[in-house]
N, C-alpha and C positions, 0 to 999 in steps of 0.2 A: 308401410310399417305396421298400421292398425291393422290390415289384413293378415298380414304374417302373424301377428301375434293373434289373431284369431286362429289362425288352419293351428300354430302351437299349441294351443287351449286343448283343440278339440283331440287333435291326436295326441295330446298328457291324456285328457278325458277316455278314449277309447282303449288305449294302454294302461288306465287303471281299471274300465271294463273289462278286459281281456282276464288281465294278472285275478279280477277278483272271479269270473269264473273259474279258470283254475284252480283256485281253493278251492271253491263251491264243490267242485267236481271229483279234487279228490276227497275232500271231507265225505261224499256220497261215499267213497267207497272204504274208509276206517270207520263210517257209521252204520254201516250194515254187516249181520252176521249171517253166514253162511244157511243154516238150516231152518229155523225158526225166526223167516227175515226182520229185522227191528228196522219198522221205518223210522227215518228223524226227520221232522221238517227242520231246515236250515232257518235264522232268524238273524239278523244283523242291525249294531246299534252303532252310532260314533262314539257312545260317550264309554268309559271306564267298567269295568266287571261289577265294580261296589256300588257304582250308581243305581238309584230307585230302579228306572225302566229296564235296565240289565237285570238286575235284582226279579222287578214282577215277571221277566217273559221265561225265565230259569224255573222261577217259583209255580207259571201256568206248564212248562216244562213236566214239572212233578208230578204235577196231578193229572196230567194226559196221562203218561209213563204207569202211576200207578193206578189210573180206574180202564188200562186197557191192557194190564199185568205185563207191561214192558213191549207193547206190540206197536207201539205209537210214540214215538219223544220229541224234544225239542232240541236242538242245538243251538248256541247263541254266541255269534263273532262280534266280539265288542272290542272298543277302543278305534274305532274307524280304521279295522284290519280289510273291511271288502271295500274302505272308501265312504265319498260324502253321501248327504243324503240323497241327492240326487242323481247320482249314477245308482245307488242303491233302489232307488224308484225304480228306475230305468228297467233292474234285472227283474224286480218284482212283474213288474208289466207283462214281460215277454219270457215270463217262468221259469228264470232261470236260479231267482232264490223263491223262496216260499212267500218267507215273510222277515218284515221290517218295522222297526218302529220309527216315526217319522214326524217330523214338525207339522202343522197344521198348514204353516203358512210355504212349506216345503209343497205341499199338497195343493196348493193354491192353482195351477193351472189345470190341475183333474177335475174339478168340481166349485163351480161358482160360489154355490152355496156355502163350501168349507171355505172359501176366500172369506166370508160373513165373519168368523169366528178370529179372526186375525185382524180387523178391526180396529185405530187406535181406540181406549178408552169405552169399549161397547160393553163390559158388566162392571158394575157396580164392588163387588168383591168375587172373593171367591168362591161364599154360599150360593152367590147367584149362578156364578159358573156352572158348580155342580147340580144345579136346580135344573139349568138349561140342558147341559151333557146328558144326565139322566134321564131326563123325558123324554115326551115323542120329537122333540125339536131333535137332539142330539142323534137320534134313531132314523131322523129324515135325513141329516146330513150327513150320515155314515153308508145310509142306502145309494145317497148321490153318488157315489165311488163307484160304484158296479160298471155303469155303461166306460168306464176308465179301465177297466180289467181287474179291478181291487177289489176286495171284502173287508167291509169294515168292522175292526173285532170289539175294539175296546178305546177308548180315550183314557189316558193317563195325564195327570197334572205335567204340567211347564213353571210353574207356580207364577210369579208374576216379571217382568221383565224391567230391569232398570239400567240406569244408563253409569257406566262406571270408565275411567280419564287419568291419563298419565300424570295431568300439571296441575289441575287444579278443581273442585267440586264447581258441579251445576247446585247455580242456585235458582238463576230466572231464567226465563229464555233467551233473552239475550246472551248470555254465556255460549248456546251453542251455534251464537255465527261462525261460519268458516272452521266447523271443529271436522277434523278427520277421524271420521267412525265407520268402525264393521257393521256392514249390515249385511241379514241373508242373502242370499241372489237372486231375489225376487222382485219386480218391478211394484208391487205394494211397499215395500219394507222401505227400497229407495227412494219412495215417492214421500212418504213420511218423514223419513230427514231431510229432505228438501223444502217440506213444508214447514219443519223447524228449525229451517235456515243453515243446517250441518251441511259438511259433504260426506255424501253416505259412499264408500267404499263396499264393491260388494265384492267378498271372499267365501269359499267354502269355510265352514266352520271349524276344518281340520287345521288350516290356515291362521286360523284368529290368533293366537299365542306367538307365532313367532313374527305375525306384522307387527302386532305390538311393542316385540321385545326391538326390533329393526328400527318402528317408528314410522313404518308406515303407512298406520293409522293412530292415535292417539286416543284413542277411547273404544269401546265396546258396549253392548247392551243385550243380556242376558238377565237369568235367574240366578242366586243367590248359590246354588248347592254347584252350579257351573262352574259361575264365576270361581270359586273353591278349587272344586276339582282338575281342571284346567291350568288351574295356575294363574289366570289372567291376573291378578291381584300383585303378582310381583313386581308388575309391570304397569300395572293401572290402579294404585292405592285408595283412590279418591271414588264412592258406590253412591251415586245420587239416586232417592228414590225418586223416582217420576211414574212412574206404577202407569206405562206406557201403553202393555199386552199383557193380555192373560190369556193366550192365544196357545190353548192345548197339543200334546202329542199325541200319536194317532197308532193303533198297532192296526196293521192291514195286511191281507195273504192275498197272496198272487189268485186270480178267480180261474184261471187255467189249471192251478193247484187242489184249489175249491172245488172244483166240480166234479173231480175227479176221487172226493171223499166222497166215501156213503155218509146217508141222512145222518148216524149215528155218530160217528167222527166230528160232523161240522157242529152238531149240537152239545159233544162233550166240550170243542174248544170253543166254542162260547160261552158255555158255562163256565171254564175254566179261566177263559180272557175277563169275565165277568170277577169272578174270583181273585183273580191277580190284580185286577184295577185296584178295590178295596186292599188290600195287601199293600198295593202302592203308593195310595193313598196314606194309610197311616207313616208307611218309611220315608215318607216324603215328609211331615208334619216334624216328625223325627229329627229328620236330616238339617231340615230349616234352621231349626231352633239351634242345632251346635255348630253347624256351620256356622251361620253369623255369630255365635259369643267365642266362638275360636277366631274367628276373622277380627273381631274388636278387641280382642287378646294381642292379638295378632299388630296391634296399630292400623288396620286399616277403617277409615274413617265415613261412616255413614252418614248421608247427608239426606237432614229430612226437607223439602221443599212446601212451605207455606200452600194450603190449598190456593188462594188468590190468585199465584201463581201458577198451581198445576190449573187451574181451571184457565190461564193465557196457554197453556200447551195445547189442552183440550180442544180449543175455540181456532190453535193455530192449524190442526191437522182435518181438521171437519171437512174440506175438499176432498178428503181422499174416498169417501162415502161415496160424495157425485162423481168418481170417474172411477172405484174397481167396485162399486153397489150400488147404481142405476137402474138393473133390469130390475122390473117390477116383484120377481119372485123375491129377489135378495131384500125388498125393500120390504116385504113382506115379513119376511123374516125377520129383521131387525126388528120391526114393529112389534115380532111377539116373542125376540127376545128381552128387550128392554120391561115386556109387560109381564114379564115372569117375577114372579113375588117371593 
C-alpha cells in the first residue's frame, strides 16, 4: 500500500509538471510580439498577487521593462498556478521556467551551505539576518547555487516563523508532544519537530489550508503575513510566538537561462533583484504591522512564550546542527554567522 501510494505521489507530481509547462509554453507565446520581439522571463511564486515577494519580483519586472525600453520584462504566476515549490525548482533546474522565488529551506538539497540559513534559532533577530544576507556571507551562499543550475539574485525576507494550532496555544514545550503539525518536505524541518517532540506532517504548502480545515494536521508554523493571507487563521486561531526560523526566501533564475544573457542583461537584473529586495523589505515592515493588528481584531490570539522557556526549545533542537551541519565548511559558517555584529 506505502508503495502504491508512493508511484501516486509521483505521478500527481509529474502531472502537475506536465500541466505547469503547458502554461509556461503558452504564456511564451501571448508574451511575445511579432516584430520588435519582447522577451519575458517567466517567474513563479505559491503565494497570492498582493503578497510582498509577488509584489518585489513585478516591481524588479519594471525596471528591467523600463531601463531596456520594453525589450526585457518579467512575468509573474502566483498563487501556486505552476504548483509547489518544489516541482517549481525542478522546472527552474532543467529551464523550463526562468525563474522562482523559493524557501531557503526549499533549497536545502542544492546547496549545504543554504541548509546553514534554515537553522533552528541560528540569528539573533532580524538586524542580524540582514547583516549576514547582505555581506559576503550571504554572497557565498548565493554563489553555492551555481554548480545546482541556479543563479542567485536576491534574498527576500520570510520574516520570522511561529507556530500557530487548532485547540489550543503553546505555551511550553511540553505542549507540543504528539501535536500534529505541517511541516515543509524537507528532512531538516521534520527532524526539528521530532526533536520538539511534535509529529511533523510533511505537505506541499499548497496543501496546508485544507489539512487544516479536514484536521489532518492541527497546527502549522509560518510567518505572520502567511498565516493572513492563506487563511490558516480560520482554522488555527491560537499564533504562538516561538520565533523558531528566520530562515529567508531566495529569488533564483535557471543558469541555462543565465548564460544565455549578455553581460548587460545579467547585470541590469541584478541590479534590479537588488532594488526590489529593498522594496520588499520595506512592504514587508508594512505588511507585518497590519496584518497582526487586523488579526488581533480579528480575535485571533497571540501567544507570547517566556524566554526560560523559548530557551528549553532552543536547547531541545541543537541536534539538528550535528546531523544537517557537521561538514566542517557548514560549521564554519555558523561560526561566522553567529560572530556577525
Amino acid at each position: 500500500m506505502m508503495m502504491a501510494g508512493k508511484l501516486r505521489s509521483n505521478a500527481c507530481a509529474r502531472v502537475v509538471t506536465l500541466v505547469a509547462a503547458a502554461i509556461i509554453a503558452m504564456a511564451v507565446g501571448t508574451g511575445t510580439q511579432a516584430a520588435d520581439a519582447k522577451r519575458v522571463l517567466r517567474s513563479a511564486d505559491v503565494h497570492t498577487e498582493d503578497y510582498p515577494t509577488v509584489q518585489a519580483v513585478i516591481f524588479m519586472g519594471q525596471i528591467v521593462s523600463k531601463k531596456t525600453n520594453g525589450k526585457l520584462g518579467i512575468r509573474v504566476f502566483d498563487s501556486g498556478l505552476l504548483g509547489d515549490e518544489g516541482p517549481l525548482l525542478d522546472l527552474v533546474k532543467a529551464g523550463k521556467l526562468d525563474m522562482t522565488r523559493i524557501s531557503a529551506q526549499a533549497l536545502d538539497p542544492a546547496s549545504p551551505q543554504m541548509r546553514v540559513l534554515s537553522l533552528p534559532y541560528l540569528f539573533r533577530d532580524i538586524q542580524h539576518l540582514h547583516k549576514v544576507l547582505d555581506g559576503p556571507i550571504g554572497k557565498e551562499i548565493l554563489d553555492s547555487l551555481r554548480p545546482q543550475g541556479l543563479i542567485g539574485l536576491a534574498y527576500f525576507d520570510a520574516g520570522v516563523r511561529n507556530i500557530y494550532t487548532a485547540k489550543k496555544p503553546i505555551r511550553t514545550l511540553d505542549d507540543m508532544k504528539d501535536l500534529a503539525i505541517r511541516v515543509q518536505p524537507t528532512p531538516l524541518a521534520t527532524y526539528v519537530f521530532e526533536l520538539l517532540q511534535a509529529r511533523p506532517v510533511r505537505l506541499p504548502f499548497v496543501q496546508t489550508g485544507r489539512a487544516l480545515k479536514t484536521g489532518i494536521v492541527e497546527a502549522g508554523e509560518n510567518n505572520s503575513p502567511t498565516y493572513s493571507s492563506e487563511e490558516h487563521f480560520r482554522s488555527a486561531p491560537f499564533y504562538s510566538l516561538t520565533h523558531h526560523s528566520m530562515s529567508p526566501d531566495v529569488l533564483v533564475i535557471s543558469r541555462q537561462v543565465w548564460d544565455k544573457l549578455s553581460v548587460a542583461e545579467q547585470n541590469l537584473l541584478r541590479s534590479a533583484a537588488r532594488e526590489s529586495m529593498t522594496m520588499m523589505r520595506d512592504m514587508w515592515v508594512q505588511r507585518e504591522e497590519r496584518v497582526e493588528a487586523s488579526l488581533k481584531l480579528a480575535g485571533i490570539k497571540f501567544n507570547d512564550i517566556p524566554p526560560q522557556e523559548l530557551a528549553r526549545f532552543e536547547a531541545a533542537v541543537q541536534p539538528a546542527y550535528a546531523r544537517f551541519a557537521a561538514d566542517p565548511v557548514q560549521q564554519d559558517l555558523i561560526r561566522r554567522i553567529r560572530a556577525v555584529q
